[in-house]
C-alpha positions as CSV (number, residue, x, y, z in Angstrom):
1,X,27.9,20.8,5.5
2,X,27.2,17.4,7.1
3,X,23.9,15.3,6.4
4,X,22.3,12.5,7.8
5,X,24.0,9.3,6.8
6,X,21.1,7.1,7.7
7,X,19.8,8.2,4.5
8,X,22.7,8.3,2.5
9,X,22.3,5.0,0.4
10,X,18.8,5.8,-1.0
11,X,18.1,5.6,-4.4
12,X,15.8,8.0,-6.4
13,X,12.6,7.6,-5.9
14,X,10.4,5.1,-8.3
15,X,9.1,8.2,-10.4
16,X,12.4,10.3,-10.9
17,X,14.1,6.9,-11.4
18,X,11.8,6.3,-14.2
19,X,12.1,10.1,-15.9
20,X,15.9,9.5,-16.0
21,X,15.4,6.0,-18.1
22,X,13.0,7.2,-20.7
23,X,13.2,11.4,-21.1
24,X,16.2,11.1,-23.4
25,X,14.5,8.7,-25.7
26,X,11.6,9.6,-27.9
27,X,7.9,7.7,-27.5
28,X,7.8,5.3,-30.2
29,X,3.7,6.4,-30.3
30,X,1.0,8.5,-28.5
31,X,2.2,8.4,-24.8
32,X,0.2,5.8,-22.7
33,X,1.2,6.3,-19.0
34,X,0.6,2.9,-17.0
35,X,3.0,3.9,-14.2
36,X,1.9,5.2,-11.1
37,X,-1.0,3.4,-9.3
38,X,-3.4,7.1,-9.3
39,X,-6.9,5.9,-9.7
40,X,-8.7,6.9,-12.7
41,X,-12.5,6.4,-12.2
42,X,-15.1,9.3,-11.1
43,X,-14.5,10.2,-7.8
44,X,-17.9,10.1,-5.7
45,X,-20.3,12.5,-6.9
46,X,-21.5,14.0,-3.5
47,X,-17.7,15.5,-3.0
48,X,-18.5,18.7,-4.0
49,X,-21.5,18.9,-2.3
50,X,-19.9,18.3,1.0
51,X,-17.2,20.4,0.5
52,X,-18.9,23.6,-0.3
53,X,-21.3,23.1,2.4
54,X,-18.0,22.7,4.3
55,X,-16.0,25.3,3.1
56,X,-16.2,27.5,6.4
57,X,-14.6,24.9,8.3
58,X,-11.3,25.7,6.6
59,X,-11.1,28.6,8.9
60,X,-10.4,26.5,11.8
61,X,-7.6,24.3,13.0
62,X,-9.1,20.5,12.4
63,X,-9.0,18.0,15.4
64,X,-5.8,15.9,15.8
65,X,-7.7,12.6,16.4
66,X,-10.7,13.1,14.0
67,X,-13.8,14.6,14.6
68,X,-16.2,11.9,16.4
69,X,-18.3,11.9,13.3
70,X,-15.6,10.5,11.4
71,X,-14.2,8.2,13.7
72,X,-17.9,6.6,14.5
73,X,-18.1,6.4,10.5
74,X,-15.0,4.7,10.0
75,X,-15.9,2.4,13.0
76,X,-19.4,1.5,11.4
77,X,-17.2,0.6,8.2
78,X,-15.0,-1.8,10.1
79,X,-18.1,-3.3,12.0
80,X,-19.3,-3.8,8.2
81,X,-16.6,-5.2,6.1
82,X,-15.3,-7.2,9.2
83,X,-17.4,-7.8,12.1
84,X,-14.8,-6.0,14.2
85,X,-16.1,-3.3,17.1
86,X,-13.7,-1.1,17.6
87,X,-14.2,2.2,19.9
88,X,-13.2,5.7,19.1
89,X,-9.7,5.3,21.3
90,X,-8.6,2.5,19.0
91,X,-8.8,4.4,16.3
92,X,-6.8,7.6,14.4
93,X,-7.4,9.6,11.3
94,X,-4.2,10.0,8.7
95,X,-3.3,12.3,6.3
96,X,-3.0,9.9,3.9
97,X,-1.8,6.0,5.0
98,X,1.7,7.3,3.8
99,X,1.9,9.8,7.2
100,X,0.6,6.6,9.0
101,X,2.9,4.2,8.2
102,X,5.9,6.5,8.4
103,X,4.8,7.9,12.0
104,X,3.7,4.7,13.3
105,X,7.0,3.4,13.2
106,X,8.4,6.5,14.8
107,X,6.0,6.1,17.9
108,X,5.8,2.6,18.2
109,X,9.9,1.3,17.3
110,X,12.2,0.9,20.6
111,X,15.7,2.3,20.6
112,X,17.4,-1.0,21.3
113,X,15.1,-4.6,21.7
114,X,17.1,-7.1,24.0
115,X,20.2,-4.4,24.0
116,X,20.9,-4.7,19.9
117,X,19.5,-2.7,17.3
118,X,16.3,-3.2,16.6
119,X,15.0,-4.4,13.1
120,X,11.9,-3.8,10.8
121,X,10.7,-6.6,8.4
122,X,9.3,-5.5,4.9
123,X,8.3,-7.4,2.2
124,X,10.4,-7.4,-1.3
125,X,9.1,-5.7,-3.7
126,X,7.6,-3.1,-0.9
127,X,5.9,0.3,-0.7
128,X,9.2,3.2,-0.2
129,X,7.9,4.2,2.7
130,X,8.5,1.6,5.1
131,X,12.3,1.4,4.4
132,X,12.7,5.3,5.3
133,X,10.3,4.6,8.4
134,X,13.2,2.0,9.5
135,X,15.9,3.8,8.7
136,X,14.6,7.2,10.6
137,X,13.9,5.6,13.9
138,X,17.8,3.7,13.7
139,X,16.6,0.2,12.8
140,X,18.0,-2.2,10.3
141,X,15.7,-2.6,7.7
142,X,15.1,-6.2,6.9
143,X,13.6,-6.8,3.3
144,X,12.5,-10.1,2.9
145,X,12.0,-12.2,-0.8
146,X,8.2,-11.6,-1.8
147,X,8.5,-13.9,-5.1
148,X,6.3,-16.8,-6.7
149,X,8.6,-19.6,-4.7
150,X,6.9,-17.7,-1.6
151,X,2.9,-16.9,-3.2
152,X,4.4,-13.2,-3.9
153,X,4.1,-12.7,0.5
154,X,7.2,-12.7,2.7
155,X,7.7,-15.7,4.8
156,X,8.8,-13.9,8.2
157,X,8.7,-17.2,9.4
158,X,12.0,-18.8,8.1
159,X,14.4,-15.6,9.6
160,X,16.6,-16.7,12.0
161,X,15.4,-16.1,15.8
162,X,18.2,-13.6,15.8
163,X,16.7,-11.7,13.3
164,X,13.0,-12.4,14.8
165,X,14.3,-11.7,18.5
166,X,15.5,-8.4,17.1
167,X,12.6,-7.5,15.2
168,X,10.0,-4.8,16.2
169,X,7.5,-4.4,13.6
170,X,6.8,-6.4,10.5
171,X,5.4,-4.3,7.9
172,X,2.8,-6.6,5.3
173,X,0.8,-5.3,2.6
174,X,-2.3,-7.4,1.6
175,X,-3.6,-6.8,-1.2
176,X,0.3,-6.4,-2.0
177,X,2.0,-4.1,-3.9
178,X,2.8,-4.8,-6.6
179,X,1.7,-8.4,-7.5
180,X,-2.1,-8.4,-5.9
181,X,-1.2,-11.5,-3.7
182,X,-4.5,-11.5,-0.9
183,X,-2.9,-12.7,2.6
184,X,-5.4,-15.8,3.6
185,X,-6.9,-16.2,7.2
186,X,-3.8,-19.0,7.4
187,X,-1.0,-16.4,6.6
188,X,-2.3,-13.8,9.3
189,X,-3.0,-16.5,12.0
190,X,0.4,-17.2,11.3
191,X,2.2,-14.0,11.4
192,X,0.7,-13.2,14.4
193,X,1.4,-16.0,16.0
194,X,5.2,-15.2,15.0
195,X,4.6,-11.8,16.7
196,X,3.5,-13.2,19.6
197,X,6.7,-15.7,19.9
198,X,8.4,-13.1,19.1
199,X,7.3,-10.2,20.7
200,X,7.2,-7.9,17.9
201,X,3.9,-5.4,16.3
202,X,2.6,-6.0,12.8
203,X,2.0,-3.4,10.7
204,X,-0.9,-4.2,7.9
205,X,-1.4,-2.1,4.8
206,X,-4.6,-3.1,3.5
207,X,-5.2,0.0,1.1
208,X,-6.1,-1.8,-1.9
209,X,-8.6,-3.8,0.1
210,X,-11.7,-2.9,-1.7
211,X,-10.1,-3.6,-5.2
212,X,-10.4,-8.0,-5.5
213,X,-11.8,-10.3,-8.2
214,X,-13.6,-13.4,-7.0
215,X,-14.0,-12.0,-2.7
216,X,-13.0,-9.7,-0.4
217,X,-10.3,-10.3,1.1
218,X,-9.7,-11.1,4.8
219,X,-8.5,-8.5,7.0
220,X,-5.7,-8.5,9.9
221,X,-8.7,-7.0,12.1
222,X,-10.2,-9.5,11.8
223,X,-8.5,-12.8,12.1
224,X,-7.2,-10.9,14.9
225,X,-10.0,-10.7,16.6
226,X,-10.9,-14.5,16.1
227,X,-7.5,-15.7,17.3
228,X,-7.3,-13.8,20.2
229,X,-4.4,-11.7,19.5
230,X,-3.2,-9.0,21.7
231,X,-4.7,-5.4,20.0
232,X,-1.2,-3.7,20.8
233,X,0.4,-6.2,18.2
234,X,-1.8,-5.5,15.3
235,X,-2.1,-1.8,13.7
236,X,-3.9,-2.0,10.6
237,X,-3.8,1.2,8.0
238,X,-6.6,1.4,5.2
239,X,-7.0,4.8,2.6
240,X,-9.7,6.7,1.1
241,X,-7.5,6.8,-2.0
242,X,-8.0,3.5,-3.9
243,X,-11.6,2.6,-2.2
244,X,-13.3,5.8,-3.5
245,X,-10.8,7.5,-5.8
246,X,-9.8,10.2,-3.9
247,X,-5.8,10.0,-3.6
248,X,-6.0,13.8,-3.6
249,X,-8.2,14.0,-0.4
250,X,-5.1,12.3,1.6
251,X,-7.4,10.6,4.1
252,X,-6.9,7.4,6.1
253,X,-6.8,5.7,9.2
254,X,-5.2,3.6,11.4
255,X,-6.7,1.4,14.0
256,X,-4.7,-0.8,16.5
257,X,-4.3,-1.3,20.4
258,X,-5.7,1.8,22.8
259,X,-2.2,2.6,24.2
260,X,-0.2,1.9,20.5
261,X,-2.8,5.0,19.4
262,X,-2.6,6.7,22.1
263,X,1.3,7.4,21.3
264,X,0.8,8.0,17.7
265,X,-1.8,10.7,18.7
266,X,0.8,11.8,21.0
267,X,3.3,12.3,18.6
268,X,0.8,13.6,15.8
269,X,-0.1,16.5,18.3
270,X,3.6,17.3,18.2
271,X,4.8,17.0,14.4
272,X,2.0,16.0,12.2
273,X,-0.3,17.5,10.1
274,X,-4.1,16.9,10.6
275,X,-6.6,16.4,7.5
276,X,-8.6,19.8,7.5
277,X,-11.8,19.8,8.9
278,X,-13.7,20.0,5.5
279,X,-11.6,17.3,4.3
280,X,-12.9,15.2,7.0
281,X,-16.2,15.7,6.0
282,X,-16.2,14.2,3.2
283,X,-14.2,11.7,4.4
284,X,-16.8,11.2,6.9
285,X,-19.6,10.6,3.7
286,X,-17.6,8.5,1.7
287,X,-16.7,5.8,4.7
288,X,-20.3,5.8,5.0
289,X,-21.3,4.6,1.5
290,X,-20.2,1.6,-0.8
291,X,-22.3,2.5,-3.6
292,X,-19.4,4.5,-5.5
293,X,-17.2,1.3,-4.3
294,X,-19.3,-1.1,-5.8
295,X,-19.7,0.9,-9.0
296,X,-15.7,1.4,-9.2
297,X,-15.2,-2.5,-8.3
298,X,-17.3,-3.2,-11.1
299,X,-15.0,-1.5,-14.0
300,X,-11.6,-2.7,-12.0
301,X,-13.3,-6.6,-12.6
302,X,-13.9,-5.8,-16.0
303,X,-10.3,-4.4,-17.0
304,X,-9.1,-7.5,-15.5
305,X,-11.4,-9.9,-18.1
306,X,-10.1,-8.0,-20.3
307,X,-6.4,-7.7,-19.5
308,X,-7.3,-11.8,-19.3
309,X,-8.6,-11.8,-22.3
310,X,-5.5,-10.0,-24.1
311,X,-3.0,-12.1,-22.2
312,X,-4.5,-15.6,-22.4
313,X,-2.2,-18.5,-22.7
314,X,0.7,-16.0,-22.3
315,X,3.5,-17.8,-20.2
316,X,4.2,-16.3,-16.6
317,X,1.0,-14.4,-16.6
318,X,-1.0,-14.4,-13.4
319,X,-4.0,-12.3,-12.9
320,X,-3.6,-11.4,-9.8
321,X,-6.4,-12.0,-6.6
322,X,-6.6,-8.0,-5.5
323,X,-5.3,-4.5,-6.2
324,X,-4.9,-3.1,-9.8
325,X,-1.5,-3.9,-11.0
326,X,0.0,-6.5,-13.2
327,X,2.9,-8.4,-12.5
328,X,4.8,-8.9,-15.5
329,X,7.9,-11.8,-16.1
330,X,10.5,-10.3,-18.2
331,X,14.2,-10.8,-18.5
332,X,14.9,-7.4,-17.4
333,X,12.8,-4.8,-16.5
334,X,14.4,-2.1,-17.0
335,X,15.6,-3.0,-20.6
336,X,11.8,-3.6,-21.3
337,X,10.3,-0.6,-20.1
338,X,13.2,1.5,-22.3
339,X,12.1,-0.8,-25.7
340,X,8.5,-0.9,-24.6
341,X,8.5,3.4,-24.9
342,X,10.8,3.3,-27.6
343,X,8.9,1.0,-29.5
344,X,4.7,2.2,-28.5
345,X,5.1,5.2,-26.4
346,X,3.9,3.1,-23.3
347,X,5.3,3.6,-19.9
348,X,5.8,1.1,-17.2
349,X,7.6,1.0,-14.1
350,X,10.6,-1.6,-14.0
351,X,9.9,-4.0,-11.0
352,X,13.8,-3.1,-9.6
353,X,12.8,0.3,-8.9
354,X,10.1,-0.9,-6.0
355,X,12.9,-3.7,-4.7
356,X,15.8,-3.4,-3.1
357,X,19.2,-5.7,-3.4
358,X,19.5,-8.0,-0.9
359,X,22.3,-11.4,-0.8
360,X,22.5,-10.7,-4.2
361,X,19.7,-10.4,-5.8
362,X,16.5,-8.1,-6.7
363,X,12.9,-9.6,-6.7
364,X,12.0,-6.9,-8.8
365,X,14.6,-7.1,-11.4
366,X,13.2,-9.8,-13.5
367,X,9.4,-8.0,-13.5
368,X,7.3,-4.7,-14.6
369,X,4.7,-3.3,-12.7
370,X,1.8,-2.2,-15.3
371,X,-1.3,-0.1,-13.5
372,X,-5.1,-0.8,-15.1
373,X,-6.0,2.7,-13.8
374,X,-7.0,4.2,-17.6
375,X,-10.4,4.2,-18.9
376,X,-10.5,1.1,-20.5
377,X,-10.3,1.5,-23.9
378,X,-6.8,3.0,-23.4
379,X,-5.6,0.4,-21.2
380,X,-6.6,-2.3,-23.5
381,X,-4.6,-0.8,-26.2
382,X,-2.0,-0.4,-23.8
383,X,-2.0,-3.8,-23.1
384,X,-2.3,-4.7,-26.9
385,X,0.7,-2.3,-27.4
386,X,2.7,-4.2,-24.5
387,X,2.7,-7.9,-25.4
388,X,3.2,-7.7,-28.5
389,X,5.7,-5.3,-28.3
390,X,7.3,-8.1,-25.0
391,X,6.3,-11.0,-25.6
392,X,5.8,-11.9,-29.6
């Protein structure tokens, strides 16, 4: 039986990856997971409330789009946070970012871009997703260095113009996963000017937008908006998951240009998988309030005094500007993350396994990512467990 080759050189997944590194050893102490980035804090209180009093509307097939309820919430949020109007047509709901930045691709990549294969840029380390994206719609994927020499963003802008007069869509995560480095207003007025030299659509994640320590950070939306950027060039993706803890509601949304939407619709009405209608509901209610953000905001600040507090002085260490991962320098993450459960029973995901080899090298290779998503008297021992199990 034949399979795709497009797909053939993937590695494992992060997660498995991980299981086959550490299940054959025995936890060196009670198991403290600080792996996957699943938010920990109480999800908002009225979810129940709106879900029961929704529970009918399971028995019907949910709109493709997003009801209008939802869509004027999440446009009221955007007007909030960043002084952006955008109309109902500009706008789609996801099932989860994940679906988004997958099917975006699909809709929006070209077959060929000046008669070659087209190319999508990613940073690296980078979120999976947007390397299967590339390879599913036949593009080279590009992964460019996202390391301390570059402030832990890619610089698109030193490629070649062959690769830039190739390229389709840039894919950019800010807050980034995994070091928390917070594209300024100066790095998107950039990248889009790039895009617009270059005739290419940028693809923002910005799902660990709410998490920050000293400001919020500045959206694509709206720098966009200031710069006068064409709206078909800039689709920005943001998630109920991290904002309000609720990674198991799979809600999201994208917003970008009025025909770039209209063709992910298009192509959601054929092959996707709308949130249920009770699902949106809640959705609706928790785009519509920032009191639960602002409560879980507050803890995420105060894990990170603390994990300041427990690495102060430490060489390498950077508390990072937004999300809620660490970054860790070590000679070899994998090696680490085997002693570090070995040694404490703490897990921690090798940097390598969110990077991918390119001239060479791995970004990751050299780094772990550690998640600040337990309560935090168990991250702090965590913590405790990890540098001086690393680093004394």
């Amino acid at each position: 039986m034949a399979f795709p080759e497009r797909f053939s050189n993937l590695p494992d997944y992060a997660f498995p990856r991980l299981r086959k590194l550490l299940d054959a050893h025995v936890p060196g102490g009670p198991q403290i997971s600080m792996t996957i980035g699943e938010p920990r804090h109480p999800m908002p209180d009225f979810v129940g409330q709106v879900l029961a009093d929704s529970i009918a509307d399971f028995a019907v097939y949910p709109p493709n789009d997003g009801t209008p309820e939802l869509l004027s919430a999440i446009s009221a949020w955007i007007q909030r946070r960043y002084a952006v109007t955008l109309d109902h047509d500009r706008l789609m709901v996801l099932n989860g970012t994940r679906e988004g930045l997958y099917n975006a691709c699909i809709a929006l990549c070209p077959e060929q871009k000046n008669g070659k294969t087209p190319v999508v840029l990613m940073p690296n380390p980078f979120y999976q997703v947007y390397a299967v994206a590339a390879l599913t719609v036949g593009a080279e994927p590009v992964y460019v260095p996202a390391t301390a020499a570059t402030g832990f963003l890619p610089d698109y802008a030193s490629l070649s113009a062959d690769v830039l007069d190739r390229t389709t869509i840039a894919y950019i995560c800010s807050p980034a996963n995994p070091q928390g480095a917070v594209a300024s207003s100066e790095y998107w007025a950039t990248l889009l000017a790039l895009a617009e030299k270059h005739d290419f659509i940028i693809f923002a994640d910005e799902c660990y937008s709410e998490i920050w320590r000293s400001a919020p950070p500045v959206g694509i939306l709206d720098v966009a908006q200031r710069v006068g950027a064409n709206p078909e060039r800039v689709f920005a993706f943001h998630s109920l998951s991290k904002r309000s803890n609720l990674p198991g509601l799979r809600s999201g949304f994208v917003a970008g240009g009025t025909q770039g939407i209209a063709r992910i619709r298009k192509l959601r009405s054929f092959a996707g998988a709308p949130l249920p209608l009770a699902l949106q509901r809640v959705a609706e209610r928790a785009w519509s309030d920032e009191a639960h953000v602002t409560a879980s905001l507050a803890l995420y600040q105060d894990k990170f005094r603390a994990a300041n507090e427990i690495f102060a002085g430490l060489q390498g260490y950077e508390c990072p500007e937004g999300g809620f991962f660490l970054w860790l320098p070590v000679d070899d993450g994998e090696t680490a993350a085997l002693k570090l459960w070995q040694a404490t029973g703490v897990k921690v995901l090798p940097g390598a396994y969110l990077s991918r080899d390119a001239d060479g090298q791995n970004p990751g290779k050299a780094y772990i990512r550690v998640a600040l998503v337990a309560p935090k008297q168990e991250m702090q021992r965590g913590l405790i467990q990890l540098r001086d199990c690393l680093y004394s």
